[in-house]
C-alpha positions as CSV (number, residue, x, y, z in Angstrom):
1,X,-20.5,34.2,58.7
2,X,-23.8,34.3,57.3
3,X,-23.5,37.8,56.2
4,X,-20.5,36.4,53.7
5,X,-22.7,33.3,52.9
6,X,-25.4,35.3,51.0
7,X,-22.9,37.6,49.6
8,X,-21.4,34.6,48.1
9,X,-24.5,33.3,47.1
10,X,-25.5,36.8,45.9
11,X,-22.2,36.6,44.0
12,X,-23.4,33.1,42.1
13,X,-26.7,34.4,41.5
14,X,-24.9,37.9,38.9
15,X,-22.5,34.8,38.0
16,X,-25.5,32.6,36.5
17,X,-26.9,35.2,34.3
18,X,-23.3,36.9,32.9
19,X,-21.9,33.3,32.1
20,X,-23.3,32.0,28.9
21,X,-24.9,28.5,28.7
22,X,-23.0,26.9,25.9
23,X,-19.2,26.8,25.3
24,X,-17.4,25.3,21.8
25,X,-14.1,23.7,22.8
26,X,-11.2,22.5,20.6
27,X,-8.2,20.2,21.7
28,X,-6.0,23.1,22.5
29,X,-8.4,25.4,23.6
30,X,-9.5,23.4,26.9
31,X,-12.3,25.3,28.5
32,X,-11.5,28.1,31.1
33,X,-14.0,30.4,32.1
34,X,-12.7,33.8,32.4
35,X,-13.5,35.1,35.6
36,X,-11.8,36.8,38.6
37,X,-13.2,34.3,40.8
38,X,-12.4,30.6,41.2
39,X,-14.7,28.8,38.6
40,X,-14.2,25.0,38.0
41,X,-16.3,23.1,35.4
42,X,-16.8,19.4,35.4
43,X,-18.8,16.7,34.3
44,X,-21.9,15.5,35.6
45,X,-19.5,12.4,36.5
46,X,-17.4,14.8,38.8
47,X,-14.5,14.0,36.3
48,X,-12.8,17.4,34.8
49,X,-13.1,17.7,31.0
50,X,-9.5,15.7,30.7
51,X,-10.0,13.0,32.8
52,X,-13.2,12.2,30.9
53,X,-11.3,12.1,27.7
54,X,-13.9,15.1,26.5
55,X,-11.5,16.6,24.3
56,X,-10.8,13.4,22.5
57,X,-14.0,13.2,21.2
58,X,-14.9,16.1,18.1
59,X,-18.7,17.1,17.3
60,X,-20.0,15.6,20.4
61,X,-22.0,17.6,23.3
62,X,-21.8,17.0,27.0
63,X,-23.4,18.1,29.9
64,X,-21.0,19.5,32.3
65,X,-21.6,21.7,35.9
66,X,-19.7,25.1,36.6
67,X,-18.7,25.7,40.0
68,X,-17.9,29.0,42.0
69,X,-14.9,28.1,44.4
70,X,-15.2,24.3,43.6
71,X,-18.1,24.3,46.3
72,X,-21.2,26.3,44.8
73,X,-23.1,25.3,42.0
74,X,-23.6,27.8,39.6
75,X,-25.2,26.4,36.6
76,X,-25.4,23.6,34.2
77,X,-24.0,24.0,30.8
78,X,-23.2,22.4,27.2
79,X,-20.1,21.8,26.1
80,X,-19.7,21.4,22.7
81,X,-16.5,20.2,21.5
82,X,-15.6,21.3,17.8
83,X,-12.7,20.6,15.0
84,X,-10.1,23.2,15.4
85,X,-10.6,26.1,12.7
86,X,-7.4,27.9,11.2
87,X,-8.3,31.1,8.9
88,X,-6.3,34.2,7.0
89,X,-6.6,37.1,8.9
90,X,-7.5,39.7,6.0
91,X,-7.9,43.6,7.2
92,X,-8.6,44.5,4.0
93,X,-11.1,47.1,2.5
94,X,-13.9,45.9,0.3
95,X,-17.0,47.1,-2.1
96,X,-20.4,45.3,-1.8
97,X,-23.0,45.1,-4.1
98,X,-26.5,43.6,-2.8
99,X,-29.3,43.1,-4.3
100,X,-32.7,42.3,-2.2
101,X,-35.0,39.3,-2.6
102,X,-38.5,41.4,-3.0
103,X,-38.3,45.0,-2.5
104,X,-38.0,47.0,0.8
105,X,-40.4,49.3,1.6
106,X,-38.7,52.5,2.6
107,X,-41.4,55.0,2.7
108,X,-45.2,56.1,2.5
109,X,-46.4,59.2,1.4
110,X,-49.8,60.9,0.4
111,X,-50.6,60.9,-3.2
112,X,-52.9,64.5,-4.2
113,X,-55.8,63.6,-5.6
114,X,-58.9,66.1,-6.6
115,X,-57.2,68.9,-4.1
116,X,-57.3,65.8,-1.4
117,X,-54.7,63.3,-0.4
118,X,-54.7,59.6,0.3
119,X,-52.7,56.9,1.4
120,X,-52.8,54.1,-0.9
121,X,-50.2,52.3,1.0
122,X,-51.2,52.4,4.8
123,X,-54.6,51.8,3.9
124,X,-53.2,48.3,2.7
125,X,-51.5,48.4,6.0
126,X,-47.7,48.5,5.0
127,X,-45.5,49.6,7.3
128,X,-41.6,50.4,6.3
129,X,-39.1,47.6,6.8
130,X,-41.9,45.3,4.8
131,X,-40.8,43.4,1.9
132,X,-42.6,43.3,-1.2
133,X,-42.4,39.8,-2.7
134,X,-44.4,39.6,-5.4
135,X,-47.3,41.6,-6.8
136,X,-50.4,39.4,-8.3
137,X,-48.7,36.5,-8.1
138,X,-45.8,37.8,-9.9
139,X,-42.7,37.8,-8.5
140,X,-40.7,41.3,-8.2
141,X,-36.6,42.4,-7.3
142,X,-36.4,45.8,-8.6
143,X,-38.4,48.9,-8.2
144,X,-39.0,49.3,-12.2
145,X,-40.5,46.3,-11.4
146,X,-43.0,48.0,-9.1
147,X,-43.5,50.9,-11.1
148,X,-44.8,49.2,-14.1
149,X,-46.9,47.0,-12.2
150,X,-48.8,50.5,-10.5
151,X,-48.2,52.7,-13.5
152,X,-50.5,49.5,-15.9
153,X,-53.0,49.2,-12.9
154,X,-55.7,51.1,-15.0
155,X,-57.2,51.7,-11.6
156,X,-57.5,48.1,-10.2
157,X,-56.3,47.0,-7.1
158,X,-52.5,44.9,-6.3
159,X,-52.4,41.7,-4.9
160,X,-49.2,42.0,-2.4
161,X,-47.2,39.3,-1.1
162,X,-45.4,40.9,1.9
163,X,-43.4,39.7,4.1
164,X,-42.5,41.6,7.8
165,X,-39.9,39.8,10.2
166,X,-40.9,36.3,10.3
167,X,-44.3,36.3,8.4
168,X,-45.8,36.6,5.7
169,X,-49.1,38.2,4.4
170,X,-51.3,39.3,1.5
171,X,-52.9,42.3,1.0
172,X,-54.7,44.7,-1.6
173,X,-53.5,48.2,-2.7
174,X,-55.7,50.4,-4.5
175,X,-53.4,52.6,-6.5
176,X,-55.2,56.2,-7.5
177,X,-54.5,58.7,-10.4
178,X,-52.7,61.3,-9.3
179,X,-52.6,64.8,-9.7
180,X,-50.1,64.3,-13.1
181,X,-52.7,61.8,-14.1
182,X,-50.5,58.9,-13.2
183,X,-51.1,56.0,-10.9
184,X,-49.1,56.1,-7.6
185,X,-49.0,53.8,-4.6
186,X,-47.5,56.2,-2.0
187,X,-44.5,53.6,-2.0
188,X,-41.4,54.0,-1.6
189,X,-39.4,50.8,-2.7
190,X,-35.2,50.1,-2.6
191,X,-33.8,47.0,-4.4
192,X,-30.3,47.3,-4.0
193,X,-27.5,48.9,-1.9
194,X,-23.8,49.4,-2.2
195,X,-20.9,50.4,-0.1
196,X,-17.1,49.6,1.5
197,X,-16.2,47.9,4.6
198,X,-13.4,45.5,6.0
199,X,-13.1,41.3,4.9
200,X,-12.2,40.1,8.3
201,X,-11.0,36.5,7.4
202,X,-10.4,33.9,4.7
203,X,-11.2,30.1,5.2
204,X,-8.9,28.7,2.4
205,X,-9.9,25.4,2.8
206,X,-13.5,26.2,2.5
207,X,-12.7,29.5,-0.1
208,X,-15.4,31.0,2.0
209,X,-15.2,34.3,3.4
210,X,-16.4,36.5,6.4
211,X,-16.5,40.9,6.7
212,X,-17.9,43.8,8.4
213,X,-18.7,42.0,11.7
214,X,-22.2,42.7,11.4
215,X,-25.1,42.8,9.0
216,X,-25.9,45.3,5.9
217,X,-28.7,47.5,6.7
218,X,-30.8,49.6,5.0
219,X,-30.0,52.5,6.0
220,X,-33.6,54.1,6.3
221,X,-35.4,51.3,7.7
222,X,-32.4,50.2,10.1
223,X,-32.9,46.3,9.1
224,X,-31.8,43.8,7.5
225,X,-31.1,44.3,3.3
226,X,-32.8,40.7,2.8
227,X,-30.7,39.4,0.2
228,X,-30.8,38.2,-3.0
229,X,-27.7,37.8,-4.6
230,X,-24.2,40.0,-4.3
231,X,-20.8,40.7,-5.2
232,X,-17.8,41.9,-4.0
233,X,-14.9,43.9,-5.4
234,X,-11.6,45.7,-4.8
235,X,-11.6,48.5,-2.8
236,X,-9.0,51.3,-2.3
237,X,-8.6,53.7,0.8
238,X,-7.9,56.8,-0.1
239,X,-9.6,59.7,2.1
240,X,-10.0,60.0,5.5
241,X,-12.2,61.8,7.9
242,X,-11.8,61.8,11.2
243,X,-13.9,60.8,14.1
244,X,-14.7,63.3,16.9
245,X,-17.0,63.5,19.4
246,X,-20.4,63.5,18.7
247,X,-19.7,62.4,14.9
248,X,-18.7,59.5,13.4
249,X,-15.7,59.6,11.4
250,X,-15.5,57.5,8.4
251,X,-12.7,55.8,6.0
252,X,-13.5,57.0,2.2
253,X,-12.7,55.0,-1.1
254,X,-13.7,53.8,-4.3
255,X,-14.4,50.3,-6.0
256,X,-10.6,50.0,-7.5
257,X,-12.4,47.1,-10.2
258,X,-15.8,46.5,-11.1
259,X,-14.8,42.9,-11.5
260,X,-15.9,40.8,-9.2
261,X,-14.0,38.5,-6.6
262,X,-16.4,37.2,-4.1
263,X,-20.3,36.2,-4.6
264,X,-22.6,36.9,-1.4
265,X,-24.1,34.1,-0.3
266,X,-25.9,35.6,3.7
267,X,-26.3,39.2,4.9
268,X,-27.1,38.3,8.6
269,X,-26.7,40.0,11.9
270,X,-23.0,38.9,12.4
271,X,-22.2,39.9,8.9
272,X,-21.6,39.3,5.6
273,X,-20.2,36.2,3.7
274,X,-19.3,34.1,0.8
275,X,-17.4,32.7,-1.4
276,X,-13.9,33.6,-2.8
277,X,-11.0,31.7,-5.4
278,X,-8.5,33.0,-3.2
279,X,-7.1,34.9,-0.3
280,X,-7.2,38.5,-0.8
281,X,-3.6,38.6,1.4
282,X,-1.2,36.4,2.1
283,X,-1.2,36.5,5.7
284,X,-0.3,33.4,7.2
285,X,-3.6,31.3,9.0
286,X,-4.0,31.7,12.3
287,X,-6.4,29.7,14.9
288,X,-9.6,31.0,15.6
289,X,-9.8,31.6,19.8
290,X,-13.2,30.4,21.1
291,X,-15.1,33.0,23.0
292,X,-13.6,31.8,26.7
293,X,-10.0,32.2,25.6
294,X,-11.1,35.8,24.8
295,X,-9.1,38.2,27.9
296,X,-9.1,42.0,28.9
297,X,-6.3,43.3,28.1
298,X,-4.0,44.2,25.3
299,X,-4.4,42.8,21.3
300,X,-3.8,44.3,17.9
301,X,-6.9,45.1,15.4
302,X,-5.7,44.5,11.4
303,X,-7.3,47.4,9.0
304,X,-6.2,49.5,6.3
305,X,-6.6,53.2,6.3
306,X,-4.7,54.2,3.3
307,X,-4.8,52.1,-0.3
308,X,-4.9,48.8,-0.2
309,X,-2.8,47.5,2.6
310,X,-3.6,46.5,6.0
311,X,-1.4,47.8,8.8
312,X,-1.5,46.0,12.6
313,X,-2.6,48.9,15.4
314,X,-2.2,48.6,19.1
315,X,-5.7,48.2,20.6
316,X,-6.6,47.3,24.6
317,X,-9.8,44.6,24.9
318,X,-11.4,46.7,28.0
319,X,-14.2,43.9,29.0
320,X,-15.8,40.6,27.7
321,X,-19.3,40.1,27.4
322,X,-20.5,36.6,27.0
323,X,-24.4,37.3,27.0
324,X,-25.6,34.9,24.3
325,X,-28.4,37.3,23.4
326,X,-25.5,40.0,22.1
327,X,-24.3,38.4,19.4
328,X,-22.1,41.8,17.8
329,X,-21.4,43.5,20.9
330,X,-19.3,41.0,22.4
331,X,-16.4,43.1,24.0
332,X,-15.4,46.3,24.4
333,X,-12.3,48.0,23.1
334,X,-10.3,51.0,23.2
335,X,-8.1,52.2,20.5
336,X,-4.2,52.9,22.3
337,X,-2.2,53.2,18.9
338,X,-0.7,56.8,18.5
339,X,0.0,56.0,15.2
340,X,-3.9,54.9,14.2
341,X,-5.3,57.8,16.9
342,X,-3.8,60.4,15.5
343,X,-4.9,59.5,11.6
344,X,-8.1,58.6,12.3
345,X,-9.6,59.6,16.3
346,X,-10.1,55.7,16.7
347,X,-12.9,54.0,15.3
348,X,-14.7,54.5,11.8
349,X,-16.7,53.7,9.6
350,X,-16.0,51.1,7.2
351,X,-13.3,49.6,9.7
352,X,-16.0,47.6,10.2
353,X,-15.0,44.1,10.0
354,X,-11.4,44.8,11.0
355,X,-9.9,41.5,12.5
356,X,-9.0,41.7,16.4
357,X,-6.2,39.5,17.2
358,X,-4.9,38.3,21.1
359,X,-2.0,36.1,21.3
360,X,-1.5,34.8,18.1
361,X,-5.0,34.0,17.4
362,X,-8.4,35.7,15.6
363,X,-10.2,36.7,18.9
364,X,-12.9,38.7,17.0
365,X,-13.7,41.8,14.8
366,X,-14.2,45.8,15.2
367,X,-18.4,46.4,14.8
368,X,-19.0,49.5,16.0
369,X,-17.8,52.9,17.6
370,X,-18.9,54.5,20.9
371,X,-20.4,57.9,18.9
372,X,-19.0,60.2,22.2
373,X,-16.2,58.1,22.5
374,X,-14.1,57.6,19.3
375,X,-11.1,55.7,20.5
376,X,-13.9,53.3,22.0
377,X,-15.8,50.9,20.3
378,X,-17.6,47.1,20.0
379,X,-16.5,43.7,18.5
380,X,-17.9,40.5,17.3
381,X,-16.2,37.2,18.8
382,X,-14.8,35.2,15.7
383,X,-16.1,32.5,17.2
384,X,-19.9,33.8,16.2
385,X,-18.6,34.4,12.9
386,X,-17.1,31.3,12.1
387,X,-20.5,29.3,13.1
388,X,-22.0,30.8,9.9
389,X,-18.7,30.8,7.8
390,X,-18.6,26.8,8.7
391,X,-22.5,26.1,8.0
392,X,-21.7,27.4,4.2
393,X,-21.9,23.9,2.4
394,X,-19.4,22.4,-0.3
395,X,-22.4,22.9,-2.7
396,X,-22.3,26.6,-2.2
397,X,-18.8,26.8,-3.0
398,X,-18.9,24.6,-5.8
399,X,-22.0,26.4,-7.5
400,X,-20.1,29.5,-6.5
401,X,-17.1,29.0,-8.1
């Protein structure tokens, strides 16, 4: 007897730290966590969510108690409870153009000097994945910009503005004369960056927009592109190369118009978004599952390999992942379509973004492939997504438009 007493407790102890602390519920959605054990959740009244009338009440919070076979505590959590959001389900392949606010610093080098070399740039202490925000007070966004500023120096020092994660600093660069008798830095700056991936929804109430599941990156510094201002634009499929083990395959295309339909408005971890006239499809809208109704087992992901049109492919949702501090790599799935297998190995590039649909509703979307395992891969819960889709104001969309 006690030897099952503390594996039950030992149970509830892996349960506390694998169920997340806050939950968003709608009136249909109800709140069920998804576990193979017998959890209950109630409030701090003892009353279940329904007999308190939770439901009933939108953009309210509550504290509530989960329960491992109605007997053990396991944890107190917040419930939020949150308007029900219907979106297009879009699958469709886009071009982005970004533009940085600042400059990023991609790389340092030696400059040659007298048959010597120096470092103008880590003796001013930059590091790459710094952004360059203005240089003596001035503000800069392009690496012309830059250039000019060290090319006119006439050998006196910079005043940076930099900024590095959460901070920002000042510092001094003494540019030198160079071998070719022109002033360097020993900087390596990128302003701007450019490429295809997949529009996973469309709020047309909103005309907002989310894709790619995930945030742009540069792609030497692995972070964020901080952004300034962006567009997007048709996109057309038309090459393919498939994904293998140990290599990334990859869906190849072209911007089919250089006109743009979508302005960028945030370039964030879970992804991109913006604003949009009007639907790229026309799919009918579909609810948007919050992360609890999210269940192993079989769903559909919406992507285009080919042109312009989106096709629906059989997929299997292996396990869900509710650790908060995960925010793209929400669940795992395995591509099961013979169809989409054989075309493409599984999971590429640029299907980033592909919408991930479970009984009827928009569960999530494809971020990333297993590298060894092709037909393997991660996703994003919508619900992440639509938390920064909804926070996009009126204004935005008015100024936008």
């Amino acid at each position: 007897m006690a030897i099952c007493s503390c594996a039950i407790l030992a149970i509830g102890c892996i349960l506390n730290v694998e169920i997340p602390n806050n939950y968003k519920i709608t009136e249909s959605s109800g709140l069920e966590v998804t576990s193979s054990l017998p959890i209950t959740i109630e409030m701090d009244s003892g009353e279940d969510l329904i007999e308190a009338g939770v439901l009933n009440n939108p953009n309210q919070t509550y504290d509530a108690n989960l329960k491992l076979m109605n007997i053990i505590p396991l944890k107190n959590v917040k419930v939020q409870v949150v308007e029900e959001n219907k979106v297009i389900p879009c699958g469709v392949p886009f071009g982005v153009k970004i533009f940085t606010d600042g400059v990023v610093v991609v790389g340092i080098s030696e400059v040659k000097v007298n048959q010597s070399t120096v470092n103008p740039a880590k003796e001013a202490g930059l590091k790459i994945g710094d952004v360059i925000l203005s240089i003596n007070n001035n503000t800069v966004n392009s690496n012309e910009e830059v250039a000019k500023y060290v090319q006119n120096c006439n050998g006196q020092s910079l005043t940076l503005s930099v900024r590095r994660e959460n901070m920002t600093f000042s510092t001094e660069i003494y540019p030198v004369k160079s071998e070719d008798s022109s002033y360097k830095a020993g900087l390596w700056v990128r302003d701007s960056s450019a490429g295809i991936g997949t529009l996973t929804y469309y709020d047309q109430d909103q005309q907002v927009f989310a894709g790619l599941g995930h945030g742009i990156c540069d792609i030497d510094t692995s972070e964020l592109m901080p952004l300034r201002n962006g567009d997007i634009v048709p996109a057309t499929i038309n090459g393919i190369v498939k994904g293998e083990k140990g290599t990334p395959g990859e869906l190849r295309g072209y911007f089919s118009d250089q006109a743009s339909i979508g302005t960028l408005l945030a370039n964030v971890n879970t992804g991109v978004y913006g604003t949009m006239g009007k639907s790229p499809v026309q799919n009918e809208p579909i609810k948007v599952a919050m992360k609890q109704q999210v269940k192993p087992g079989k769903a559909q992901i919406l992507t285009t390999i080919d042109g312009q049109t989106p096709q629906y492919y059989d997929i299997e949702i292996e396990s869900v992942n509710y650790k908060e501090h995960t925010p793209t790599k929400n669940m795992i799935i395995r591509i099961t379509d013979p169809k989409l297998l054989e075309t493409t190995g599984g999971i590429v590039q640029g299907m980033s973004g592909s919408p991930i649909i479970q009984n009827g509703m928009l569960v999530g979307a494809v971020t990333h492939v297993f590298v060894n395992e092709p037909e393997r891969g991660y996703g994003i819960f919508a619900e992440n997504m639509i938390e920064v889709s909804s926070s996009i104001s009126q204004d935005d969309v008015r100024n936008a438009s």
